[in-house]
VMD Tcl script that draws the C-alpha trace (Angstrom):
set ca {
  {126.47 -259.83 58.63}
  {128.65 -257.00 59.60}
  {129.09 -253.61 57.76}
  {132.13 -253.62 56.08}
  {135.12 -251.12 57.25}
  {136.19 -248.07 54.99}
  {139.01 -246.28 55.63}
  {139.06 -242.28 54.27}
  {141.85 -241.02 54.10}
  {141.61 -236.80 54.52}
  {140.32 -234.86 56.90}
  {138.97 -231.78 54.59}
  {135.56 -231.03 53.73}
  {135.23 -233.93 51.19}
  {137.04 -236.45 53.59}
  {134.68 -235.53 55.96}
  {131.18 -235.38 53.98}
  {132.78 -238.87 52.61}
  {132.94 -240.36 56.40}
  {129.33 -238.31 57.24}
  {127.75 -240.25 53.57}
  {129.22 -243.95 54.94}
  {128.01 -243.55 58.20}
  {124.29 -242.09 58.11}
  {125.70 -238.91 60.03}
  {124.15 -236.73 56.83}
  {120.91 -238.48 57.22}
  {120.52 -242.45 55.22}
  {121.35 -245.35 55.93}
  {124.86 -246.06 57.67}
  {126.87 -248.70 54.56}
  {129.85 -248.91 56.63}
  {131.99 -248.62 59.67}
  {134.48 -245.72 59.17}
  {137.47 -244.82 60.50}
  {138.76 -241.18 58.93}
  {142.55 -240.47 58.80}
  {143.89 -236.72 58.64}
  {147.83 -235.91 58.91}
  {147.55 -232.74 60.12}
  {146.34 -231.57 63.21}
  {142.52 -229.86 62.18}
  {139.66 -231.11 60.46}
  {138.36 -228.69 57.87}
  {140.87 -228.67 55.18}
  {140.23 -224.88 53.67}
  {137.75 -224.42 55.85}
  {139.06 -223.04 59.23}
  {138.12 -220.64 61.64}
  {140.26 -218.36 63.99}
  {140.46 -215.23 66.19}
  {141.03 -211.85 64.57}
  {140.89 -208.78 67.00}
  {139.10 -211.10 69.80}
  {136.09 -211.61 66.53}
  {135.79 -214.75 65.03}
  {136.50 -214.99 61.76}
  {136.99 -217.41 58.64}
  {140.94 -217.38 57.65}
  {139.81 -219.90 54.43}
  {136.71 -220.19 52.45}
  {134.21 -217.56 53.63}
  {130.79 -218.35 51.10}
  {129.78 -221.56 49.82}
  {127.67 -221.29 46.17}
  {123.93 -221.98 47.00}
  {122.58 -222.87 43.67}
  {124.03 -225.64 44.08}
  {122.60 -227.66 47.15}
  {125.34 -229.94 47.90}
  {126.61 -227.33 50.98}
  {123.39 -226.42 52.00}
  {121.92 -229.26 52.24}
  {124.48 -230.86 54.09}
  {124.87 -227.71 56.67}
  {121.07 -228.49 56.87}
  {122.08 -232.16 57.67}
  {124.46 -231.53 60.56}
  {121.96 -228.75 62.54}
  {123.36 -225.42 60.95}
  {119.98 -224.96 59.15}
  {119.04 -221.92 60.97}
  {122.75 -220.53 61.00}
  {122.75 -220.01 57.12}
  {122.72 -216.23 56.18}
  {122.94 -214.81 52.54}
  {125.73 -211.77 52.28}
  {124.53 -208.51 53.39}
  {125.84 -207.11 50.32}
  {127.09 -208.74 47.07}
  {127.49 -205.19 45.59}
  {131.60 -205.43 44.45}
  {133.57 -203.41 43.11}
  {137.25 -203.90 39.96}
  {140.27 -201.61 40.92}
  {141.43 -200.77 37.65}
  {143.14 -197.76 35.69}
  {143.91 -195.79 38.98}
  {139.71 -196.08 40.22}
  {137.30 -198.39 41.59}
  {134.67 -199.25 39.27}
  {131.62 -201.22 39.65}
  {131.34 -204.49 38.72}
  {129.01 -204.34 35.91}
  {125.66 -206.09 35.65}
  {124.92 -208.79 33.81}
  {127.84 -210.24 33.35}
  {128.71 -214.51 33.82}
  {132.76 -214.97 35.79}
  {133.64 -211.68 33.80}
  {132.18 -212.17 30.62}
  {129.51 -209.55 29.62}
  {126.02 -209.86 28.82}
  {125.36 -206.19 28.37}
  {127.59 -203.88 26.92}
  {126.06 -201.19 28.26}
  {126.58 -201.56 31.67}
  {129.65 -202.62 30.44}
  {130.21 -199.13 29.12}
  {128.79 -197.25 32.66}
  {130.88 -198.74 34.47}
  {134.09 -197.74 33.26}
  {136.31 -200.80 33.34}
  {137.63 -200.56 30.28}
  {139.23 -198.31 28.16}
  {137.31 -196.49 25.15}
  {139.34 -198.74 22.21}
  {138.45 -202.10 24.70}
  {134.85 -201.37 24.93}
  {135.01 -200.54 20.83}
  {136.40 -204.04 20.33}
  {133.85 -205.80 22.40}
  {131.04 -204.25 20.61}
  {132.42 -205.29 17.47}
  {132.00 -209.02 18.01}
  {133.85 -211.33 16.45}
  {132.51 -214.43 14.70}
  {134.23 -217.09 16.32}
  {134.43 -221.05 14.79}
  {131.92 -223.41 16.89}
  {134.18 -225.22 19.73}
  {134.48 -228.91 19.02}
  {135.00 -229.97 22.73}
  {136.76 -227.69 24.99}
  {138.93 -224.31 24.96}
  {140.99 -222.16 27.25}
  {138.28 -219.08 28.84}
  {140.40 -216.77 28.07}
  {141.72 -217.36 24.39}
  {138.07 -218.07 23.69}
  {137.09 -214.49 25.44}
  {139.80 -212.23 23.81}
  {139.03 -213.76 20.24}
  {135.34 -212.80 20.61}
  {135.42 -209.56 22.86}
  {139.01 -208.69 22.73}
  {142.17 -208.95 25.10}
  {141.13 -206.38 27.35}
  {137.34 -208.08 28.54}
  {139.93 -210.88 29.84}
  {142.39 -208.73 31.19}
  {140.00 -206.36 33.52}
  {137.29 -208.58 34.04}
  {137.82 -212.58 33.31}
  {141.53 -212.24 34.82}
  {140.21 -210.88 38.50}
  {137.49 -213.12 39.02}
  {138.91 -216.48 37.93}
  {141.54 -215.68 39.66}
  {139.48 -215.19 43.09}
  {138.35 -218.36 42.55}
  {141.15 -220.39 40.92}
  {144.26 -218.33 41.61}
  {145.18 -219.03 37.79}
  {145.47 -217.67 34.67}
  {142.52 -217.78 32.02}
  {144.72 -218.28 29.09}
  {145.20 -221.90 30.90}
  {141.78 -222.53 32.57}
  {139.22 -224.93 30.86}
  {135.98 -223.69 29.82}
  {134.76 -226.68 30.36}
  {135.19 -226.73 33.95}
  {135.60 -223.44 34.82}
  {132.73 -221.77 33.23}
  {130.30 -224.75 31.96}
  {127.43 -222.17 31.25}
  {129.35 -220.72 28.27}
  {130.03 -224.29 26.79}
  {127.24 -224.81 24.65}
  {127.25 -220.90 23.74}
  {131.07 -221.29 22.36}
  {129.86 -225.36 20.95}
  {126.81 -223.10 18.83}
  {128.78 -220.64 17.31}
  {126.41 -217.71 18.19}
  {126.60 -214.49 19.86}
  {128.57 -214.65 23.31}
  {127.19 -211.44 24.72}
  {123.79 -212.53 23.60}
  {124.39 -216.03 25.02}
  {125.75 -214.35 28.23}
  {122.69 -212.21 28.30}
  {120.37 -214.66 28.30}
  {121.83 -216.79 31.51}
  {121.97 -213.67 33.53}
  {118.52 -212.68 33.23}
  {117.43 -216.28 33.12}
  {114.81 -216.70 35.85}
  {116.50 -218.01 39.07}
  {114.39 -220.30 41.85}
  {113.00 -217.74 43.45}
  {114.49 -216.39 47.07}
  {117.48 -218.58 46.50}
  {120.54 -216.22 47.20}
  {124.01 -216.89 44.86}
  {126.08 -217.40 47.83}
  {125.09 -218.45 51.91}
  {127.51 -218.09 54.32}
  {126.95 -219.38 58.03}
  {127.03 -217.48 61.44}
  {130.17 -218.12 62.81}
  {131.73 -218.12 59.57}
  {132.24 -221.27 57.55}
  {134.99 -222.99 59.96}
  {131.32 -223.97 61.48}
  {130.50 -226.84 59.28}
  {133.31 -229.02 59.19}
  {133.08 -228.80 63.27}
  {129.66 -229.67 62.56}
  {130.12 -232.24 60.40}
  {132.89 -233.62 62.32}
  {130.67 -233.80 65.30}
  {127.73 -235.70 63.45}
  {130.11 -238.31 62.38}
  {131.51 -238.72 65.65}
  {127.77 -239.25 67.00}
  {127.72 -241.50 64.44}
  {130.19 -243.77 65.29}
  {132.75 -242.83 62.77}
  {136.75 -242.99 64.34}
  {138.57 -239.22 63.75}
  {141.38 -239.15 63.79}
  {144.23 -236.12 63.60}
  {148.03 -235.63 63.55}
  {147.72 -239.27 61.67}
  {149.19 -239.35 58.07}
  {149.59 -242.34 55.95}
  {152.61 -243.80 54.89}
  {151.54 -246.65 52.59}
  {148.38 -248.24 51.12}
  {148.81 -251.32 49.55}
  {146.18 -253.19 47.69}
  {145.76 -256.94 49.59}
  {143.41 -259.92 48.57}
  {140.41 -258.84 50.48}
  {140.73 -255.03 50.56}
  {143.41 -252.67 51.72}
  {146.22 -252.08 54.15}
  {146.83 -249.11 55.42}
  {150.17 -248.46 57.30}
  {150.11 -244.66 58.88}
  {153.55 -243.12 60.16}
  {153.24 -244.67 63.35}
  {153.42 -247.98 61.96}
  {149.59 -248.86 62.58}
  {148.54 -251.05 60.31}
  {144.96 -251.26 59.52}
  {142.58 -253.34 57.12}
  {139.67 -251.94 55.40}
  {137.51 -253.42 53.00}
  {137.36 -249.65 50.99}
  {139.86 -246.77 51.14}
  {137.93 -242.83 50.05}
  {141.16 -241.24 48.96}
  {140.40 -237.47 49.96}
  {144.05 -235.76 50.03}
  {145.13 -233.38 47.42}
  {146.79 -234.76 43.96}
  {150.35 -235.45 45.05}
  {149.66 -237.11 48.25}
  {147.05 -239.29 46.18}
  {149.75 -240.12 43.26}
  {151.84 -240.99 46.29}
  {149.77 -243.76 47.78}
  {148.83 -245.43 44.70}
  {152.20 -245.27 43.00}
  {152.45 -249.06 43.62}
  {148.63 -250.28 43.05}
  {147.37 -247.46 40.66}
  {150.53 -246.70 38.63}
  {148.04 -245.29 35.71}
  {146.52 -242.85 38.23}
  {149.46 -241.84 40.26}
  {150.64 -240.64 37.02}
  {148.18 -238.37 35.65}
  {147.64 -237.19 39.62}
  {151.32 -236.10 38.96}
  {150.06 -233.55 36.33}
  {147.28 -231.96 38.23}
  {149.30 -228.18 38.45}
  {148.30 -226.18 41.91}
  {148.77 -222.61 42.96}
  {149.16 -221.02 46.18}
  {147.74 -217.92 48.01}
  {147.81 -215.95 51.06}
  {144.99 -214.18 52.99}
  {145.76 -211.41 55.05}
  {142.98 -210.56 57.41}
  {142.64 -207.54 59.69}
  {140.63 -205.83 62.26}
  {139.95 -202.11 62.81}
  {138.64 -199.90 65.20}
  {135.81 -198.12 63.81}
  {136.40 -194.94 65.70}
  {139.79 -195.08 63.27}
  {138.21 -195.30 60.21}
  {136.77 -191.77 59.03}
  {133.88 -193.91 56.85}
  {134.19 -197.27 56.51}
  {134.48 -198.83 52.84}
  {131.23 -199.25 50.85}
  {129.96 -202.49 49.36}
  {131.78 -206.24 49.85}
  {135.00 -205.45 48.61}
  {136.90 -205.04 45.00}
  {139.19 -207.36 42.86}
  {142.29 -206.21 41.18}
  {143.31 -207.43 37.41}
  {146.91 -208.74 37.30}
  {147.53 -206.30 34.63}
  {147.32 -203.66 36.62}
  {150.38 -204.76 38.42}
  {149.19 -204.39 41.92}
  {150.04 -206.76 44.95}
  {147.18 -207.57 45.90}
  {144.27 -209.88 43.84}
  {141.57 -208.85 45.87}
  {139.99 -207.71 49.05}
  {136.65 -208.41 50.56}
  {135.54 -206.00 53.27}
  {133.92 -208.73 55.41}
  {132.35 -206.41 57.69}
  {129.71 -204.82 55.30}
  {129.67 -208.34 53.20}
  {128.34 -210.45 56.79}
  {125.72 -208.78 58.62}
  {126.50 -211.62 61.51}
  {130.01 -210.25 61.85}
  {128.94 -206.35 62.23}
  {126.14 -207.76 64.55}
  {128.90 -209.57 66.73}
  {131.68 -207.23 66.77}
  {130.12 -203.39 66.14}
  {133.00 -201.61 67.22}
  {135.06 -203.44 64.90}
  {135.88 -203.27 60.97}
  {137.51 -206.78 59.86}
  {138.56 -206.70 55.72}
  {140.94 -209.24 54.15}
  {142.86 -208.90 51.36}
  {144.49 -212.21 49.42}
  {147.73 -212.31 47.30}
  {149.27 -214.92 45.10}
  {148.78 -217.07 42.13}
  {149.71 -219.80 39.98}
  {153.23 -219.61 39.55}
  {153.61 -216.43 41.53}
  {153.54 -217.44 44.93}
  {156.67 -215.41 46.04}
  {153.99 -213.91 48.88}
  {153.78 -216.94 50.69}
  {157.66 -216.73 51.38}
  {157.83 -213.05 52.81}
  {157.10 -212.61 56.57}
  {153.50 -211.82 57.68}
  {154.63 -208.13 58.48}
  {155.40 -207.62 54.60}
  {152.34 -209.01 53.67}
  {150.40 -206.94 56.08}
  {152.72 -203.81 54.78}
  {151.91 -204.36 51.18}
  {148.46 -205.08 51.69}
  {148.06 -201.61 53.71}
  {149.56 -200.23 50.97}
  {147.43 -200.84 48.27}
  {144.09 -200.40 50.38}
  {145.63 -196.60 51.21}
  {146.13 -196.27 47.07}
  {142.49 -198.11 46.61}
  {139.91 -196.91 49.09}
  {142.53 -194.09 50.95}
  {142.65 -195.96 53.90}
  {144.95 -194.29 56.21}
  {144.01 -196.25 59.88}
  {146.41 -199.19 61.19}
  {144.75 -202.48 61.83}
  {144.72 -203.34 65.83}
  {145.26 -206.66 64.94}
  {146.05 -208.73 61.97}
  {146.55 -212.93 60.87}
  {148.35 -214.08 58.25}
  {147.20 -217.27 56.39}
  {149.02 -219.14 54.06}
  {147.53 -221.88 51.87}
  {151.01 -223.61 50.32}
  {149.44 -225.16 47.21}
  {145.85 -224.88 48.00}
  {144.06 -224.41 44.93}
  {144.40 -227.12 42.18}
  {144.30 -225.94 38.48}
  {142.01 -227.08 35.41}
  {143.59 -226.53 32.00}
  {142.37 -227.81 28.77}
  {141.97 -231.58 28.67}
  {140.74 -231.77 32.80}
  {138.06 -233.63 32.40}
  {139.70 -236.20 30.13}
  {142.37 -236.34 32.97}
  {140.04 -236.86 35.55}
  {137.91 -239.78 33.88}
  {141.38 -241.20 33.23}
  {142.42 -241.02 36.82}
  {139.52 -242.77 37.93}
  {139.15 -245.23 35.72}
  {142.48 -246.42 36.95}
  {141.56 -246.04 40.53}
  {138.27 -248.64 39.73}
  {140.52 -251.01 38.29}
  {142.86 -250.90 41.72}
  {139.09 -251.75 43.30}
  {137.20 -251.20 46.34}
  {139.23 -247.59 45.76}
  {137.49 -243.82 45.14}
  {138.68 -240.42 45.47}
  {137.21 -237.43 45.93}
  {138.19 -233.69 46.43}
  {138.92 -230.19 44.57}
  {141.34 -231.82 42.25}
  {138.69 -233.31 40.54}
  {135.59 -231.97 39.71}
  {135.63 -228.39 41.03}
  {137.54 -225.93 44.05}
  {133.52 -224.57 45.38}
  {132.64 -226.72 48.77}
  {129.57 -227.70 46.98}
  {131.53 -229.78 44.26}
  {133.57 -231.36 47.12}
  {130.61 -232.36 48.69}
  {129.38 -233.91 45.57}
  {132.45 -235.85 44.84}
  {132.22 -236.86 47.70}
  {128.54 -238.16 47.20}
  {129.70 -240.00 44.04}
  {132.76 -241.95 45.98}
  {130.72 -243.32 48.13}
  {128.42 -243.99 45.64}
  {131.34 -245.94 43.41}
  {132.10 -247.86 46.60}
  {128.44 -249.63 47.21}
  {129.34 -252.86 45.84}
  {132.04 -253.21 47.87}
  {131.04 -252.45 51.42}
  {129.23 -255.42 52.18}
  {131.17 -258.18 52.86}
  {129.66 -261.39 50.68}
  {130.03 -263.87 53.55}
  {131.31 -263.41 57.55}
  {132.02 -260.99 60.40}
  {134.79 -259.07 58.69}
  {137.25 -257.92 61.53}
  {139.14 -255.08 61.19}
  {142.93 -256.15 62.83}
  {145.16 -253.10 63.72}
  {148.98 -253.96 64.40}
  {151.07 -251.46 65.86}
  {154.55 -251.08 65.49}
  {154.18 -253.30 61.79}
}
mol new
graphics top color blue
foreach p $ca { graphics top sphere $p radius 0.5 }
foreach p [lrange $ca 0 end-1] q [lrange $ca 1 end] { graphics top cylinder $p $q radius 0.2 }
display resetview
């Protein structure tokens, strides 16, 4: 009997673990033939490599979270075991009230665990650090609440302003008055569902034995853009069909699977389809079979950012910057979010390119994205700008890139999760049908990974055909 076909349909890091899972590529047995379908002209999704100052460098996702071992384990999979390497330093620093401040210790996306480092390190004003020593008794949370209404009415505005603001919004690009606790911060769920202490609650996960040796983050030599090239490869090795500059213009539901027409006019059959695109070009394709899911993918919200990444010449810079880099609270007013100097933060970078000083800075959120419209010299101009008020920088870059991700990061408000299980019940009842991806389950590539696991995993009933060679017919020009 023949392995059934299964179509995916997105070429980013889920698509592609999706394709590596079906085929055996990521180690286990192969469940179907696969033929993977990306419209633009790269695999990778948000994770790409490129050429900064003759250095190669990641111009997307530069760390993947290693406590959880979705990423790692699949790098591991596809023969990047022995590229993995933890940052050099995680030491980072919050621009804030004219200074840059330490991060403080202890602390879990922003919100403290001890108020005295808290305190030492100056982020917040005297009155902000008197209100989040006075704690205030908050009512247990029934199922879910915005982080940051839930932060200011225990700790006060100003722990979500300086310090929950800036690193949610390195992550989500969003604003914590509309992000879900529930997804966004799961650790502090059954803290705000008790009713108890925060900062004690806070305190105890960060000094909360950790498996021991096992770094927070793990980049890989050659910067991330590595592993979907890897992955990619594997797959190929592995029989799957990738293919690029191929979007799809239709996918219709049919007696015995699905039929896929791409803007070519192929037309292919497939006993499964992975969906593995972002939330509109989802809602899209199963506007006619999935009408329940197409509409709630309709509400998933995204933002967009821009990275702005540059290379020095050491003998320019009087001292380079200290530590991996500093993020900048929106209420400070600054253009800039953040910037990571990725020179001190990768030691495979310095190692590679000594003479050279590479830092990136990123700009743009949800709702304002007016960065992503100005020309790359603005963005490099404002960007200098800020790093001279910051860290006094004074040198010109030698060379620079420009990156824009046009509604890259989807957003989780309140009532997410409901969404989601909504969503995909819908897609079950279409059949032979999952979907995978950062709108779903989490941005991090280790949650892409694993919803990209659990697609699969939805799909084993159907990729066996119950009786017959199933032949997979391709008409062109349809």
């Amino acid at each position: 009997m023949a392995q059934a076909q299964v179509v995916v349909i997105g070429g980013g890091i889920a698509g592609l673990a999706a394709a590596a899972f079906l085929s055996g590529a990521a180690g286990g047995p192969a469940r179907a033939r696969v033929t993977l379908l990306e419209a633009s002209e790269r695999l990778g999704g948000k994770l790409r490599g490129g050429e900064v100052g003759g250095v190669r460098v990641d111009l997307g996702a530069e760390s993947m979270l290693a406590r959880r071992p979705e990423a790692v384990e699949l790098a591991r999979a596809v023969g990047l075991g022995t590229e993995l390497e933890p940052p050099t330093t995680a030491k980072a620093a919050i621009w804030t009230r004219g200074a840059l401040r330490p991060l403080p210790g202890g602390q879990v996306m922003g919100v403290p665990g001890n108020l005295d480092a808290l305190a030492a390190s100056g982020v917040l004003t005297s009155e902000g650090l008197e209100r989040a020593r006075h704690e205030a008794a908050g009512e247990a949370v029934a199922d879910d609440v915005a982080i940051g209404r839930f932060v200011a009415d225990r700790l006060g505005r100003e722990v979500v302003d300086r310090l929950v603001e800036p690193l949610l919004g390195g992550v989500y690009a969003g604003h914590a008055d509309e992000i879900s606790l529930r997804v966004a911060v799961p650790q502090l769920l059954e803290i705000a569902r008790g009713g108890g202490s925060l900062v004690e609650g806070v305190h105890a996960l960060a000094t909360r034995p950790q498996t021991a040796a096992t770094p927070v983050f793990q980049g890989l030599r050659g910067g991330l853009g590595t592993l979907p090239e890897a992955v990619a490869a594997a797959c190929a090795e592995a029989g799957v069909e990738l293919r690029t500059r191929t979007a799809v213009d239709e996918l219709r539901r049919t007696p015995d699977g699905w039929r896929v027409v791409t803007d070519g006019g192929e037309v292919l059959h497939a006993d499964a389809v992975v969906l593995a695109v972002p939330a509109p070009a989802a809602a899209r394709l199963l506007r006619a079979d999935a009408p329940g899911a197409a509409a709630e993918l309709d509400g998933i919200e995204y933002a967009g950012m821009a990275l702005v990444t540059m290379a020095f010449r050491r003998a320019d810079l009087p001292g380079p910057p200290a530590g991996s880099g500093f993020l900048v609270p929106p209420v400070d007013g600054r253009r800039i979010k953040a910037s990571t100097f990725s020179s001190n933060k990768w030691g495979w970078l310095e190692r590679s390119a000594p003479d050279t000083f590479l830092l990136r800075t990123s700009l743009g959120r949800l709702r304002e994205e007016q960065p992503l419209e100005l020309p790359d010299e603005e963005l490099v101009a404002q960007s200098l700008a800020d790093l001279g008020e910051a860290i006094g920088l004074t040198a010109r870059p030698y060379d620079t890139a420009v990156t824009r991700w046009g509604a890259g990061l989807p957003q989780y408000p309140v009532g997410h999760v409901d969404r989601v299980g909504r969503i995909r019940a819908a897609a079950a009842r279409a059949g032979a049908l999952a979907l995978c991806g950062a709108a779903y389950d989490g941005v991090g590539i280790p949650a892409c990974i694993a919803s990209a696991r659990a697609a699969v995993a939805e799909l084993d009933n159907s990729l066996t055909p119950p009786t017959g060679e199933h032949v997979t017919e391709r008409t062109m020009g349809a």
